[in-house]
Structures are given as C-alpha cells and as structure tokens.
C-alpha angles and dihedrals in degrees: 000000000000117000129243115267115266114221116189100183147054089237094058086040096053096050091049102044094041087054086059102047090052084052087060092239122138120226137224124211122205105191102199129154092221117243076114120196127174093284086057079054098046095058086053092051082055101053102049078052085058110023143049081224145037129199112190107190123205109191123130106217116219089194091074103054123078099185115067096207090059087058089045093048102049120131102250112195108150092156089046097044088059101046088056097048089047100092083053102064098211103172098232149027116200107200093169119183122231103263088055090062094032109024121194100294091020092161104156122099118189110216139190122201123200104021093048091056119091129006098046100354091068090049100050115027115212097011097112092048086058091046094056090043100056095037089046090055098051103052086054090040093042095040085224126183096196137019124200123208134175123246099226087090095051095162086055098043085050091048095048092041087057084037086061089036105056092030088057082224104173087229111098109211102227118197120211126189123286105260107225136202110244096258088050108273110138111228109268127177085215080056081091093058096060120104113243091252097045086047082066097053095046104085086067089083095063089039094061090044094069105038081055087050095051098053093046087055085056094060108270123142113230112239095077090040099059093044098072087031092066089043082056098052096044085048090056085044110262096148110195117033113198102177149336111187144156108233125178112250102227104049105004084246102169108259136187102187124031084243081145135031097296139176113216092211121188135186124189142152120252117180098343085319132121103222115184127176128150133192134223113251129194 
C-alpha cells in the first residue's frame, strides 16, 4: 500500500489544503509528534470518520519540552510512522522543519492562564506555552476544520480546547477516548523508553487510579485516599510521584470529592520515564 503524501512546507500544505477548501470539503487535523501507536491511530480513524480530508503532522516541538535530555531522547520514526498511517488513506502528512513553525525573528508565544497552572503546568514550565503555539500555528497552517486529541493528556486537550476558543480560531478541538494496552497502559510514545522490567510494573499506575476512583465514588474524600495510593505506587517502584488529583472536567477546579463530572489525573516517573493517565469519576 502506497503511503500518504509527505509535505515539508507551507507552501506544499497551502496548495493542498486551499485545493481542498475551493472543492467544499472539510478537513481533520491530527497534531502528533510521530513516534505513532495505535492511539495515534485511533484519533485518525476519528477523524476519516469526521472529516473529506485528514492531515496527519509530524513535527517534534522543541518549544514544549523543558529537559533537554527528554528532546534529545524522543523516539524519532518518520518512515515508520507512514507506513503505519498507509491502510488509512489520510490525505497528508505535514512533516514541517523548524524554520517552517518558527521562522528567523519568530518572536510571538501564545499563552493560556488558569488551565495551564498546577498538574503538569507546575512539572514542566513552559511546556504548555509551546503546546498552544504550535498548535496555534497548524490549524491556521492546515486550514483544519477539526482537530482530534487524546484524552490521556486531559489538562492539554482542555488548554487547546480554551487556545481555539478565546482566539475565535474556525478549527473545533475534538477529544476522543485514552487507547489502552490490554493490561491498562495507556498508550504512550515514551511507552518505547521503558526498560522491560519497568514495562511490567507500569500498569500499576492505572490500577491505582481506579481503585482510588472507586473509593472516592463511595464517598471518600481524597486526602486520606492518596495518600496510601502514592505508598502503593512507590511500593510497586514508581519512583517520583508528581501528582494525583481530582480535577473538574470542565474547568480543572481543585476537588475533593467527584460532587460534579470529574477526571482523577496522575503523573509519576517509572525507570528514568514521565507516565501520566487520568479516569473519569462520577
């Protein structure tokens, strides 16, 4: 099977995209740094479902990341990455260079307040500035209608939903469901970087999250509850817990009890690797 086009400029893009626009078709974004797994997949599947036309970009943002080991150290798989995306015919893949996201004298951040602070925010400073830049800058590159996100990173997908919001941008941010391994992982391109006997330890973290989730629904306020949730995860040798917290869906507000829609979200270290899932609750 033939794989999907790459396009590397704005130039290739535009043409492309504005093509498509004259033609009446409406067009699906998928923003991914490569490294793609079956969750990757599963928001492509998405978006044919959505959208004439499917844009699948490849670009790993240096803005986003603040350790320069963990750049360094991203999985990088551009030839993989299209010959997975071949049986799905998306009609693009934007593998842009740096200087076509942050051209010579780029000088403009894009920056959200309120849902960037706490959970990751606190962790990785500057991260999210660099994730609504960048974002910011392919739905006006790619023209998109529609662009799907996992919820796996719940705090992101709620940031970029309130980026396209405020900014009045024409592209709606649409969240599909966390793809799991089948012993609970959720599917992670930093999966790859764990060592094979740290890989065996990982679903702890989603299996915590539950049982956390389970005694919170019964009533429990969450104090006591984390605490022996994070005695259970260094004991099954997470070694660096960042967070567990109950977050409101619909705006991240600090809860101690699910009295409204809410996501339990959790971010913690396993053999030198940053994991992060999170669970619906109530």
């Amino acid at each position: 099977m033939t794989p999907p086009p790459i396009l590397r400029t704005k130039a290739a893009l535009r043409a492309a995209v504005l093509g498509w626009k004259r033609a009446g078709e409406s067009i699906g974004v998928v923003p991914t740094m490569g490294a793609l797994h079956a969750g990757h997949l599963s928001l492509v599947e998405s978006a044919k479902a959505g959208c004439d036309r499917v844009i699948v970009t490849i670009f790993v943002n240096p803005k986003q990341f603040n350790n320069a080991a963990d750049l360094e150290n991203y999985p990088r798989t551009e030839l993989a990455d299209a010959e997975k995306l071949a049986p799905f015919a998306v009609d693009a893949i934007y593998v842009p260079g740096p200087d076509q996201i942050y051209p010579e004298g780029f000088a403009t951040t894009v920056s959200v307040t309120g849902l960037t602070e706490g959970l990751c925010g606190s962790h990785r400073p500057g991260h999210f500035d660099g994730v609504t830049t960048v974002c910011a800058k392919l739905f006006l590159q790619t023209l998109a209608d529609r662009a799907y996100f996992g919820e796996k990173d719940f705090q992101q997908l709620q940031v970029v939903t309130r980026m396209a919001r405020d900014l009045d941008l024409l592209t709606e941010v649409i969240g599909c469901p966390t793809v799991r391994e089948p012993d609970g992982l959720a599917l992670s391109s930093r999966n790859v970087l764990l060592p094979p006997e740290s890989r065996a330890v990982a679903p702890a973290l989603n299996r915590v999250l539950r049982q956390v989730a389970e005694r919170l629904s019964d009533g429990e306020s969450l104090g006591p509850v984390r605490f022996q949730a994070e005695a259970a995860l260094r004991e099954a040798g997470f070694t660096k817990l960042e967070y567990i917290e109950l977050r409101a869906a619909d705006g991240l507000q600090t809860l101690e009890h699910p009295t409204r829609p809410a996501r339990l979200l959790a971010a913690a270290w396993l053999g030198g690797v940053r994991l992060i899932d999170n669970i619906a609750v109530g």
